[in-house]
MIMINU-115342 format. One record per residue (C-alpha): residue number from 1; x, z, y. Coordinates in steps of 0.5 Angstrom, whole numbers. Last residue first. Layout:
{NUM {X Z Y}}
...
END
This chain:
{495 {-60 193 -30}}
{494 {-66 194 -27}}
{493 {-73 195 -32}}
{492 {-80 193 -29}}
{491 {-79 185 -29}}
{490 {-74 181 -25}}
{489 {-68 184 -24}}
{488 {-67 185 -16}}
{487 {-61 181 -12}}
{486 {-54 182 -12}}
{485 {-54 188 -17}}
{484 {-56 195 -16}}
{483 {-63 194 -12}}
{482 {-69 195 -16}}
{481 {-69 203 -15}}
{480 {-68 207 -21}}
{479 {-74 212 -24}}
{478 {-71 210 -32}}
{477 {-77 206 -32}}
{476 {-77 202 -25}}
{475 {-78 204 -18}}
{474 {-83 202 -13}}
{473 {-82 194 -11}}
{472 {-86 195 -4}}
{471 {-80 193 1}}
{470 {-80 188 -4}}
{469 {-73 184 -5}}
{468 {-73 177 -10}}
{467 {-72 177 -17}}
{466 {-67 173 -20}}
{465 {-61 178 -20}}
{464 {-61 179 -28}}
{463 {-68 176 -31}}
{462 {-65 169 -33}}
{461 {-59 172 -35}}
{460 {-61 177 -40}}
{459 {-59 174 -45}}
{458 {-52 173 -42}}
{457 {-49 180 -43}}
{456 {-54 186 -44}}
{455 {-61 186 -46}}
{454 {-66 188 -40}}
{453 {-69 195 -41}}
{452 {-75 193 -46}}
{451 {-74 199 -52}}
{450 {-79 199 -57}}
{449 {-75 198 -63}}
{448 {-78 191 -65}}
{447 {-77 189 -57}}
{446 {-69 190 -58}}
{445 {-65 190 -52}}
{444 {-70 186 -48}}
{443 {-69 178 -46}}
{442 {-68 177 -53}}
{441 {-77 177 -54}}
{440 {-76 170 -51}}
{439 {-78 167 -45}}
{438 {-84 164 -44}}
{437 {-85 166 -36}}
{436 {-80 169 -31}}
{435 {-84 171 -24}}
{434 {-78 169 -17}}
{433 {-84 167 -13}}
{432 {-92 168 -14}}
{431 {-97 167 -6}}
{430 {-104 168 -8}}
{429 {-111 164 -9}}
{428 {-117 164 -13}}
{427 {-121 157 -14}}
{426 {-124 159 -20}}
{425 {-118 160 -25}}
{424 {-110 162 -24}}
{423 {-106 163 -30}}
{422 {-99 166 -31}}
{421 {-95 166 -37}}
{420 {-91 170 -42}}
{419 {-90 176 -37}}
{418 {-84 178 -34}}
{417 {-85 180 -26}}
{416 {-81 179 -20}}
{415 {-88 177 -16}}
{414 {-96 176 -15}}
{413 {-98 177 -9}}
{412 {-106 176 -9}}
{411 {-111 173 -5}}
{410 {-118 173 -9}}
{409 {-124 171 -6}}
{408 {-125 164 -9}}
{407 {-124 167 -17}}
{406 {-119 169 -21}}
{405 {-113 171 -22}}
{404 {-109 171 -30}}
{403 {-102 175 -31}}
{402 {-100 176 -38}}
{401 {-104 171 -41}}
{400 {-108 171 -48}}
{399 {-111 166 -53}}
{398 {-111 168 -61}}
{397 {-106 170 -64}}
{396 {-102 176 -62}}
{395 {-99 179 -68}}
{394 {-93 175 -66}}
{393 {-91 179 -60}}
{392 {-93 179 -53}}
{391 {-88 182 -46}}
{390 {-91 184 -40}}
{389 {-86 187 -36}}
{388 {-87 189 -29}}
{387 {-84 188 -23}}
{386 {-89 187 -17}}
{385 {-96 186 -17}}
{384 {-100 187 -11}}
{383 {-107 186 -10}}
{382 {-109 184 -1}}
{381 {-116 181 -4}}
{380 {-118 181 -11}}
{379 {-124 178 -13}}
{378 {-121 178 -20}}
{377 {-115 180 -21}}
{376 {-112 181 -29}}
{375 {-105 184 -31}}
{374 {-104 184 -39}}
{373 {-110 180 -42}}
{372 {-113 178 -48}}
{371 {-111 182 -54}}
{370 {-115 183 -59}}
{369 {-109 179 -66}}
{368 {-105 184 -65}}
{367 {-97 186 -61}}
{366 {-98 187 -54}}
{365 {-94 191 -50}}
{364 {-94 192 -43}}
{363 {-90 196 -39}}
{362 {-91 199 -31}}
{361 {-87 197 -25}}
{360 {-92 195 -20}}
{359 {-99 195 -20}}
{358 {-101 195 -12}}
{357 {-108 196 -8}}
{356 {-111 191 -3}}
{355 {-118 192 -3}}
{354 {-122 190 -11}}
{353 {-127 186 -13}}
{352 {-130 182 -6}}
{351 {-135 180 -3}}
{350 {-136 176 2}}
{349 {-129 174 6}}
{348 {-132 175 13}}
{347 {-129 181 15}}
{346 {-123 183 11}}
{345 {-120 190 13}}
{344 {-127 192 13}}
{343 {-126 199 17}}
{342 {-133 203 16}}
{341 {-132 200 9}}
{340 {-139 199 6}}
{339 {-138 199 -1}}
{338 {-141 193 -6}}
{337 {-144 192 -13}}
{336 {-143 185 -16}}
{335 {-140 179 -15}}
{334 {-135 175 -19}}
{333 {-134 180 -23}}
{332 {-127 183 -26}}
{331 {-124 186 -20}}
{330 {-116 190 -20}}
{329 {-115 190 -28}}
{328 {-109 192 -32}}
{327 {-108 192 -39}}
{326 {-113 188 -43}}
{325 {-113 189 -51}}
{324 {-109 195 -52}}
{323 {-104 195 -56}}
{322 {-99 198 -52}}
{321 {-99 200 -45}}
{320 {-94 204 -41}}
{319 {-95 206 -34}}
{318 {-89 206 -29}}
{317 {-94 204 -23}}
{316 {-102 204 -22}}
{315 {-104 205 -15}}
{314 {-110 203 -13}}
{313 {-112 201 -5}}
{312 {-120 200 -6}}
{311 {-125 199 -11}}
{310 {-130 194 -9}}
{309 {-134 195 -16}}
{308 {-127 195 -20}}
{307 {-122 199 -21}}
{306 {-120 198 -29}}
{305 {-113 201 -33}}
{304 {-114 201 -40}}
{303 {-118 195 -39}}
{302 {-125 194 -42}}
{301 {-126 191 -50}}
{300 {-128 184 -52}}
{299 {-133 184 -58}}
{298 {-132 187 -65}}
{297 {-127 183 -67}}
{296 {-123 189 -68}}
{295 {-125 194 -61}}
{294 {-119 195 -57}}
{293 {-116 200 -54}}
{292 {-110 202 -59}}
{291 {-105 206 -54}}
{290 {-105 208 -46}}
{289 {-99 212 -44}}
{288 {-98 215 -37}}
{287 {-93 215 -31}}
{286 {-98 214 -26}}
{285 {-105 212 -24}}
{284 {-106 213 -17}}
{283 {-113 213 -14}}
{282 {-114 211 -7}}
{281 {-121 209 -6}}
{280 {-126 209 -11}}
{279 {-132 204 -11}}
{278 {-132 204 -20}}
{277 {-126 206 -23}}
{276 {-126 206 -31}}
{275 {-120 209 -34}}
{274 {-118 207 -41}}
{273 {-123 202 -44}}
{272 {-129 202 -48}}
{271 {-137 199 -49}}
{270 {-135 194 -55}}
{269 {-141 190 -58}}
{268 {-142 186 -50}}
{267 {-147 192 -48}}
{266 {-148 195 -53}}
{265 {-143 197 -58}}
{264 {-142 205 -56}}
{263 {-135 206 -60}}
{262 {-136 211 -66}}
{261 {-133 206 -71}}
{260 {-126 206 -68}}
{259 {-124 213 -67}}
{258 {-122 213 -75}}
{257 {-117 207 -73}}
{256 {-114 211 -67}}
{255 {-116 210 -59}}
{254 {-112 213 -55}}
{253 {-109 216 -49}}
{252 {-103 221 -46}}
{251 {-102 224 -39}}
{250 {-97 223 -35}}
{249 {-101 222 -28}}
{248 {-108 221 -26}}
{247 {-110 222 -20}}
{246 {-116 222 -15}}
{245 {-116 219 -8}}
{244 {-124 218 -8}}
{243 {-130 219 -11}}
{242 {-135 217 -8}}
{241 {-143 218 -5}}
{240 {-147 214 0}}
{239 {-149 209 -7}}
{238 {-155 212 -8}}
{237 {-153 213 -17}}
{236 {-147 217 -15}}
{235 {-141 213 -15}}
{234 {-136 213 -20}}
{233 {-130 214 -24}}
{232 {-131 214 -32}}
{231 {-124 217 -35}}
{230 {-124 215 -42}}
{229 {-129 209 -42}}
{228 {-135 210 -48}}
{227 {-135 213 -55}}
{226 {-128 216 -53}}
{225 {-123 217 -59}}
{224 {-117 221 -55}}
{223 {-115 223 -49}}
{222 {-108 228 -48}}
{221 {-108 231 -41}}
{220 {-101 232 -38}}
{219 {-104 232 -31}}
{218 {-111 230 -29}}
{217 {-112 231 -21}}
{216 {-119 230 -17}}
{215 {-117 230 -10}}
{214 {-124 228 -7}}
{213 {-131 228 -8}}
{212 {-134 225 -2}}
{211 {-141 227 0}}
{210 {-146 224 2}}
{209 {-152 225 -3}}
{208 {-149 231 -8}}
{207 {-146 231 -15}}
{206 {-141 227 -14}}
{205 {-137 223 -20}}
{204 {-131 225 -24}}
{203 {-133 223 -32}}
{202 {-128 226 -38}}
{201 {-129 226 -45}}
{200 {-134 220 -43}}
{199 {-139 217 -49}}
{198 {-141 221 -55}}
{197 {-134 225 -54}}
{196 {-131 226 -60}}
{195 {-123 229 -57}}
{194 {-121 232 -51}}
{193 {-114 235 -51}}
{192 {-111 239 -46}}
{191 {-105 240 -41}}
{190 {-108 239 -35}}
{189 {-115 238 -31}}
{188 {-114 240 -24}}
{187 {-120 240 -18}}
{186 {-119 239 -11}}
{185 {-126 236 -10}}
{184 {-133 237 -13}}
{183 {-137 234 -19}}
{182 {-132 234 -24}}
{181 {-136 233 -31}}
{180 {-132 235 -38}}
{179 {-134 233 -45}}
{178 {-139 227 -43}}
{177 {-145 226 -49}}
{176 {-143 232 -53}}
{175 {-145 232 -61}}
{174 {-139 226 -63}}
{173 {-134 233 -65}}
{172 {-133 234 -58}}
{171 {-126 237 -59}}
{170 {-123 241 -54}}
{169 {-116 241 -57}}
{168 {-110 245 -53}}
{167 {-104 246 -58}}
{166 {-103 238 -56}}
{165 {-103 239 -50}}
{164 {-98 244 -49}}
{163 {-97 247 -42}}
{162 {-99 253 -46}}
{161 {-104 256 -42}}
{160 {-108 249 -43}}
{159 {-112 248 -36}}
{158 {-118 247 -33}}
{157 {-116 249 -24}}
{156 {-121 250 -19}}
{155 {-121 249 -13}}
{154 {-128 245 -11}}
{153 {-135 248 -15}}
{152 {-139 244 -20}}
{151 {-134 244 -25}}
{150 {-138 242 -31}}
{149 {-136 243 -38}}
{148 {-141 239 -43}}
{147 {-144 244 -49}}
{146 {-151 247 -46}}
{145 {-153 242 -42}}
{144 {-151 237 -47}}
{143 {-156 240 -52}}
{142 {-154 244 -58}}
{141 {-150 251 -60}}
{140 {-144 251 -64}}
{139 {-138 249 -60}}
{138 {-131 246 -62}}
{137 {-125 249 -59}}
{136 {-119 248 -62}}
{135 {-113 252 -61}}
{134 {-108 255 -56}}
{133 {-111 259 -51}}
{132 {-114 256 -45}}
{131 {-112 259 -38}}
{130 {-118 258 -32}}
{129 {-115 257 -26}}
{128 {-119 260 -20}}
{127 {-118 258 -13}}
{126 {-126 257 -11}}
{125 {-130 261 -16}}
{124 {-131 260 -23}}
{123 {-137 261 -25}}
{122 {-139 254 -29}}
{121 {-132 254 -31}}
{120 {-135 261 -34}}
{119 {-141 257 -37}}
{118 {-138 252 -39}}
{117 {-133 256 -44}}
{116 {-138 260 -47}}
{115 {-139 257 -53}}
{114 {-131 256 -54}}
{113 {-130 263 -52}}
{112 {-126 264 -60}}
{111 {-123 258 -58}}
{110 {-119 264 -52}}
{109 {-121 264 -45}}
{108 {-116 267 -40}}
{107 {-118 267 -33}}
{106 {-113 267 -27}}
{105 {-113 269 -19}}
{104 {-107 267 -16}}
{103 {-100 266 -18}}
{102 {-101 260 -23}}
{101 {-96 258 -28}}
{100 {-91 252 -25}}
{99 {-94 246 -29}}
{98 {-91 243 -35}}
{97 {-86 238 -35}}
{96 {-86 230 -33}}
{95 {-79 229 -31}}
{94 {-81 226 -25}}
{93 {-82 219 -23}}
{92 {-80 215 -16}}
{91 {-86 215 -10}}
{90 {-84 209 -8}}
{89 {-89 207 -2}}
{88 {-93 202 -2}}
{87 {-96 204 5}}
{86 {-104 202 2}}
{85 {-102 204 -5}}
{84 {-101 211 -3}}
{83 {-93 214 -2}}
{82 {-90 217 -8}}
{81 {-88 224 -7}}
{80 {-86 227 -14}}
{79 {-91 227 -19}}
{78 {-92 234 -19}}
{77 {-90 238 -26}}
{76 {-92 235 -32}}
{75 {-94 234 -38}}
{74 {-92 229 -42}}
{73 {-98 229 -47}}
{72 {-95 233 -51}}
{71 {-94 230 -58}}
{70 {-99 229 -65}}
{69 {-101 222 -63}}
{68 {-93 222 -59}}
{67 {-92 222 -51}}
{66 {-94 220 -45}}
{65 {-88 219 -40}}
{64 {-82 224 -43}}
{63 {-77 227 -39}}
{62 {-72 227 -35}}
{61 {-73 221 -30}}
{60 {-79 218 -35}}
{59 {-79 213 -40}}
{58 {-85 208 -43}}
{57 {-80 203 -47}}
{56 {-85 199 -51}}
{55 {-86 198 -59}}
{54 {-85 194 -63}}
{53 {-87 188 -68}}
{52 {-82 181 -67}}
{51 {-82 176 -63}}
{50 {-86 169 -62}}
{49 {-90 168 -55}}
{48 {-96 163 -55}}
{47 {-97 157 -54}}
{46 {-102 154 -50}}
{45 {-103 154 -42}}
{44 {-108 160 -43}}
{43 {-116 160 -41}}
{42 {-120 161 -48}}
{41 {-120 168 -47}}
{40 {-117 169 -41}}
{39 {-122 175 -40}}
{38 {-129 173 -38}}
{37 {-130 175 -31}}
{36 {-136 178 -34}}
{35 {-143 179 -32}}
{34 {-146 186 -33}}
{33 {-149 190 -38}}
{32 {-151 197 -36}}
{31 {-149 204 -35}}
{30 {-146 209 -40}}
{29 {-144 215 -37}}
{28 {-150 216 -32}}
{27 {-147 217 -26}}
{26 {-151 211 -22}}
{25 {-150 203 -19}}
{24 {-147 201 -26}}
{23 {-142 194 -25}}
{22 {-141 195 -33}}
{21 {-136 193 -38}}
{20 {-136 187 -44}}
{19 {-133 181 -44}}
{18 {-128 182 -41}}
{17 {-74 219 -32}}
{16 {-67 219 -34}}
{15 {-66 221 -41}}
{14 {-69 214 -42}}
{13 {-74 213 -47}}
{12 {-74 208 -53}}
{11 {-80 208 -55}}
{10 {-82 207 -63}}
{9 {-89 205 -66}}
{8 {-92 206 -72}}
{7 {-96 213 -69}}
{6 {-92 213 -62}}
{5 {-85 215 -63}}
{4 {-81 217 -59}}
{3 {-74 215 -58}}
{2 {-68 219 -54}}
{1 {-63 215 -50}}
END
């Protein structure tokens, strides 16, 4: 077992693998105010999880899944063969190393070329991989257009040489608006840092009328200090165009104490998160790292991970998050922005948040005062959420949940997972069996040094060989599948 830190936090690793947000119709990367779901603030059962400061235990099968603040990203080669979250498959977890060199045709641009970077993305042709020289990139012209990368053309690949994020800077310096725009299908972004951007370090939306921008893959990215949501996916502003069956995996976000002021306070005074889906389908989150989202009593913060305006078939497995104030959400209003699916496997319903899609195996870790949500459902029909860990320290003081639904249309599977309370609102609905709640931080092998594999001997017992089989249950944090004992464990780890 190797440890990795994560600025004052320790993660064991294996040596096997609210109230703000918007519901916005166009591209633009900032957007308007919408009704909240609200969080659970205010909500919970009472009582509140005690235990101790730490980290969470974020591992890979054979590397590492995310990295330190000044650490690669986790980069890595493919992500294994993971099934889609429509046909649930289980993907298993991957060593997260840097991609294979391109044998095609390359171009090499040093920090020097900074100024010159958008226009040689911009004149990329299809099947290029253009190769970033280690060092900080940073621009001295003004105007957006002249400063934003934007790739405009389909099969293109913006990539560290290295295969080392954290030697790779594109740092916006608070002067460029959104630091790379995908507009068009099969692109990579790997083994980079973008750093100060005003509003979105990276924003995938389509740039024509009915066109469907597709194949989108972020690998071994470090994203750092965004103004706005650090991956904004969205809908053109007509609403006939989308972003779909998009990745991110391995990768490394965060936002820091010195990134914190340049958070856009309106709507809802802290207009960040993670990533931000709206009207997408298809997307896989895996293997990635989100620390620090969270505004400091400035308002409640978007979730690291957020799929929403009738978002569709999600899969968001093995992740780690720590400290952020919301974790995962599928939803968030009570209605809101619609996609017309040609084959609305819910007819009838009304309107609905997220389609179907499944969270699995991912770590949660919550330790400040921010906190609110690990898991939330809001109008959610068909969601899966099997075998995480959710696990809250003491710093967390004021009202939280660990898993919370919400809203008439929700109808929602929740199983096999440890989280120190389950909450339903609003007439949501859904099936929950073999879920282990209020238990103690002993549950785990030590929660103040980060690592939440499942303690040895009898302070495990309530979650060792508790859980119920799932044909959808994916693979836990060391990449193992949850089938070694006589029944699964319940949460992310399989003893």
């Amino acid at each position: 077992m190797s440890r990795l830190l994560l600025g004052s936090f320790a993660i064991s690793l294996c040596a096997s693998a609210v109230a703000c947000g918007s519901d916005d119709s166009g591209g633009s990367s900032g957007g308007t105010g919408a009704t909240s779901s609200g969080g659970s603030a205010g909500s919970s059962n009472g009582g509140t999880a005690g235990g101790g400061n730490g980290g969470t235990a974020g591992s890979s099968n054979g590397g590492t899944a995310g990295s330190s603040n000044g650490g690669t990203a986790g980069n890595g080669g493919t992500a294994g063969s993971g099934g889609s979250a429509g046909s649930g498959g289980s993907g298993g977890l991957t060593s997260c190393a840097p991609l294979p060199m391109p044998s095609g045709n390359t171009v090499r641009v040093t920090p020097s070329e900074a100024d010159q970077l958008p226009s040689i993305v911009a004149g990329a042709a299809t099947g290029t991989t253009i190769l970033l020289a280690d060092g900080t990139y940073t621009m001295s012209t003004s105007g957006e257009a002249a400063r934003r990368i934007q790739l405009k053309t389909p099969g293109v690949t913006l990539r560290g040489e290295s295969g080392d994020a954290s030697k790779v800077i594109l740092d916006g310096e608070y002067q460029t608006d959104e630091m790379v725009t995908v507009h068009a299908s099969d692109v990579t972004l790997a083994h980079f840092t973008v750093t100060h951007a005003v509003n979105h370090p990276i924003h995938v939306t389509p740039d024509e009328s009915g066109e469907i921008v597709s194949g989108t893959r972020l690998y071994g990215m470090r994203i750092i200090d965004g103004g706005e949501q650090f991956v904004k996916i969205n809908q053109n502003g007509d609403r006939d165009a989308f972003a779909d069956d998009g990745s991110v995996e391995c990768s490394y976000f965060e936002l820091t104490d010195a990134g914190r002021p340049h958070i856009e306070r309106n709507p809802g005074g802290c207009y960040t998160g993670g990533i931000d889906g709206h009207s997408a389908q298809g997307w896989v989150v895996r293997q990635n790292t989100f620390k620090g989202i969270y505004c400091a009593g400035e308002g409640l913060a978007e979730h690291a991970v957020h799929f929403w305006s009738a978002s569709r078939d999600t899969l968001v497995e093995n992740n780690t998050i720590i400290d952020c104030a919301r974790g995962v959400g599928f939803g968030l209003v009570e209605t809101g922005n619609v996609r017309d699916y040609p084959d609305n496997p819910y007819p009838g319903v009304g309107y609905i948040g997220h389609y179907d899609g499944i969270i699995r195996n991912n770590v949660i870790w919550a330790n400040i005062a921010y906190f609110d949500t690990g898991i939330e459902l809001d109008q959610a029909r068909g969601a899966k959420v099997f075998h995480n860990t959710i696990a809250i320290g003491s710093g967390a003081t004021g009202f939280y949940t660990g898993i919370d639904y919400r809203f008439a249309n929700s109808l929602v599977e929740i199983q096999n997972n440890i989280a120190q309370r389950i909450t339903v609102r609003n007439g949501a609905m859904g099936t929950l069996a073999d879920n282990l709640e209020g238990s103690p931080l002993s549950l785990f092998v030590d929660a103040n040094g980060g690592d939440f594999h499942l303690a040895a001997g009898s302070a495990a017992d309530a979650a060792v060989d508790q859980g119920g089989a799932l044909t959808e249950a994916g693979v836990d944090i060391d990449g193992e599948t949850h089938d070694k004992g006589g029944a699964p464990d319940i949460g992310a780890d399989e003893r």
